[in-house]
VOROTI-53776 format. One record per residue (C-alpha): residue in three letters; z, x, y. Coordinates in steps of 0.02 Angstrom, whole numbers, plus 50000, padded with zeros to 5 digits. Each point is the difference from the previous one (the first is absolute). Example, Ala and Ser with C-alpha at 12.3 -4.5 7.8 and 13.67 -1.06 7.14 Angstrom:
2
ALA503905061549775;SER499675006950172;
END
This chain:
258
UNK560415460955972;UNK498695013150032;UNK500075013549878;UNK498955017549994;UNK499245000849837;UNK498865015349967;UNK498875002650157;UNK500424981050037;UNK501164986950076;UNK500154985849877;UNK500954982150047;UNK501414997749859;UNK501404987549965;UNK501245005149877;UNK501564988049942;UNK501224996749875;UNK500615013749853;UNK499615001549812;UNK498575004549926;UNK498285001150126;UNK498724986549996;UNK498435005350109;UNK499134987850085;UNK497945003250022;UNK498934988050114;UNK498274996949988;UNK498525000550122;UNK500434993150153;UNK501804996349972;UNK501305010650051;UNK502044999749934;UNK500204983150061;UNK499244992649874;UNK501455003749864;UNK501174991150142;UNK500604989649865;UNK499945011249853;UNK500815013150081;UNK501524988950035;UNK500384992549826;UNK499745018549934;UNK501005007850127;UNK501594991749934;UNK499965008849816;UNK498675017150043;UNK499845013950150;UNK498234991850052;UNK498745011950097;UNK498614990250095;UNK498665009350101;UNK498474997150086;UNK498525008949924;UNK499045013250092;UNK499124991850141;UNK500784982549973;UNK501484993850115;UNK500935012450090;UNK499405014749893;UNK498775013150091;UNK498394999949975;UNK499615018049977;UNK498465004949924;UNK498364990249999;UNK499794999849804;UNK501354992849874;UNK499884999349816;UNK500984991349864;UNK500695018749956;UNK500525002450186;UNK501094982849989;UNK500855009549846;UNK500395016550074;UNK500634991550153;UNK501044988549865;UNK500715014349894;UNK500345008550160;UNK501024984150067;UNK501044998349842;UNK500335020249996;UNK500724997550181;UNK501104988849960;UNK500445009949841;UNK499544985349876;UNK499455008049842;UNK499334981649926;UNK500104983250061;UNK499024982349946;UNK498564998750114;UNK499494982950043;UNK498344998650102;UNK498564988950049;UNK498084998450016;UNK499335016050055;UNK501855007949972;UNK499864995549820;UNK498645014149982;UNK501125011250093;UNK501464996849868;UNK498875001549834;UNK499405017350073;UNK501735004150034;UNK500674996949836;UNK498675009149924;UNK500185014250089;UNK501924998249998;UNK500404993749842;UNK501795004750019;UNK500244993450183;UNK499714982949926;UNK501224988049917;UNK498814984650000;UNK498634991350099;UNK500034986150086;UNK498074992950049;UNK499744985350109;UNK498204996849994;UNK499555014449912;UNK498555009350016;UNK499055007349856;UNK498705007650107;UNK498824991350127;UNK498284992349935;UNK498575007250042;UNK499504984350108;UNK501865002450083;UNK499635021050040;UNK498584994750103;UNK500844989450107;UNK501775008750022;UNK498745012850069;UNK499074987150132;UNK501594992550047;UNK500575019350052;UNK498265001050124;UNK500574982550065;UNK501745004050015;UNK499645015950079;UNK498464992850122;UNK501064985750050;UNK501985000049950;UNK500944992749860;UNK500164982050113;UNK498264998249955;UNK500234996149803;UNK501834995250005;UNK499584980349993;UNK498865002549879;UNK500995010149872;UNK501434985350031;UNK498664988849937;UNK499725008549850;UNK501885007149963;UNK501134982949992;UNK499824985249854;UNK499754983750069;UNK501694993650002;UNK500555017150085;UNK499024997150148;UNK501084987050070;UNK501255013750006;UNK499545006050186;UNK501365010150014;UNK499455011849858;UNK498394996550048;UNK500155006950190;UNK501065016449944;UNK498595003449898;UNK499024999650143;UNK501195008350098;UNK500215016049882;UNK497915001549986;UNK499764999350187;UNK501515011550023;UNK498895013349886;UNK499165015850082;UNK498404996549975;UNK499475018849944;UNK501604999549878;UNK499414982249926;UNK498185006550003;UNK500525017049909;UNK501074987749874;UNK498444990349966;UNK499305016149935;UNK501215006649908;UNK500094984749926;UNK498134998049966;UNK499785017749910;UNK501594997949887;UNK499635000449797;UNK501244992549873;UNK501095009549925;UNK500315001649781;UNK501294983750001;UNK500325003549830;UNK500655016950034;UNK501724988950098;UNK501254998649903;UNK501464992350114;UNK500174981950012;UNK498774991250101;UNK500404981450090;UNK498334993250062;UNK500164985350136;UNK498354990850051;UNK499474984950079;UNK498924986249903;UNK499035000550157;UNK499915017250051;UNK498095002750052;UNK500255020250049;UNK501045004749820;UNK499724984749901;UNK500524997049850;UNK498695005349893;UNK500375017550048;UNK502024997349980;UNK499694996049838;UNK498905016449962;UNK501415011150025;UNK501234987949904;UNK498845006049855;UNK499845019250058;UNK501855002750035;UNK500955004549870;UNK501614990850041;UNK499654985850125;UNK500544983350053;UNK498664988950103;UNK500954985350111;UNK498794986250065;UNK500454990550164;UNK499184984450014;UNK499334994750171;UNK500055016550055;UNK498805012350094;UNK500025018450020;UNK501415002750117;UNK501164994049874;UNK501545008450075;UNK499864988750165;UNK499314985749901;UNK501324998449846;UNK501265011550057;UNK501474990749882;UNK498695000049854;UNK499735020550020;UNK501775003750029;UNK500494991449862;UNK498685010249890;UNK500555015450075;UNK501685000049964;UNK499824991949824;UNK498725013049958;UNK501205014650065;UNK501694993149911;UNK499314999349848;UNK499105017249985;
END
């Protein structure tokens, strides 16, 4: 359903009853991506699922996003919904989104969940989030879906066509001044103090994820105060489409026994 939050209309899926697990995509994804997760979840929590700002069905709205934006249209989410703290479980971009939240919100959050977790982009990667935005913007999001597809699957995952093409089918679905505006928020975003978290943290990444890989997983294993870091082998980026047993499984391990 459609829902107004603040000044806009944001595309939200809510199920089951218990306590609230938040779902947060990343770049280019939208609430279909936690298909899966929000199923197994749904059975034992109240699961909220949303598509980000610009992403999905959500308006686009202003020109410029920002990490802090994605939080305040977060908070305002969960305060609509009267949810005072929930487990938020997000990917890619959407991790950044969650770390900000729960340091700004310390008390809104009950525990993290971060599948391929960002710790803040390289340098190198700033650069080209912001080329990809004058691409995207010049000549639509179709124009660098198969190549992000390349990049974003393991080996073994790409003979998986049906994740593959709903991949594809979410990026070219993007508005390509939302995605382009996503690209920059994304691009400008800072880490935040890790070791200033202090509720449990599960961290999910693939051994062959090129866009969070591994390295970087295991940088905020060591800055997080209280964190777990699951590995799935032969696994890309999209790990929720590519291993979806594997992450549910993690998920709701992680959450019954926190």
């Amino acid at each position: 359903m459609r829902k107004q939050i603040g000044e806009i209309q944001v595309n939200v899926e809510i199920k089951g009853v218990g306590d609230a697990v938040v779902f947060v995509h990343g770049l280019g994804g939208d609430l279909n991506i936690w298909h899966s997760q929000v199923n197994a979840a749904s059975r034992y929590f109240k699961t909220v699922a949303y598509d980000l700002r610009g992403s999905g069905r959500t308006d686009v709205s202003q020109p410029e996003y920002s990490i802090e934006l994605f939080v305040e249209d977060l908070k305002t989410l969960l305060n609509s919904e009267s949810i005072e703290s929930a487990h938020i479980v997000a990917h890619s971009m959407g991790t950044m989104v969650a770390e900000h939240f729960a340091a700004t919100y310390p008390q809104a959050v009950n525990s993290l969940t971060l599948v391929g977790g960002f710790t803040e982009p390289p340098e190198g990667a700033r650069k080209a989030l912001a080329d990809r935005s004058t691409v995207v913007r010049e000549n639509g999001v179709e124009s660098i879906a198969d190549a992000l597809l390349e990049g974003g699957f393991s080996s073994q995952s790409k003979t998986n066509q049906a994740a593959m093409g709903l991949v594809r089918s979410l990026l070219q679905n993007n508005d390509s001044e939302g995605y382009a505006a996503s690209c920059r928020a994304l691009a400008k975003a800072k880490a935040i103090n890790h070791k200033e978290i202090n509720v449990p943290v599960l961290l999910i990444v693939g051994d062959e994820d090129k866009t969070t890989p591994l390295p970087m997983a295991k940088v905020l294993y060591k800055n997080f105060p209280n964190a777990e870091l699951v590995v799935l082998p032969n696994c890309g980026h999209w790990a929720t489409l590519e291993k979806p047993d594997e992450v549910n499984e993690a998920i709701l391990r992680f959450f019954h026994t926190i």
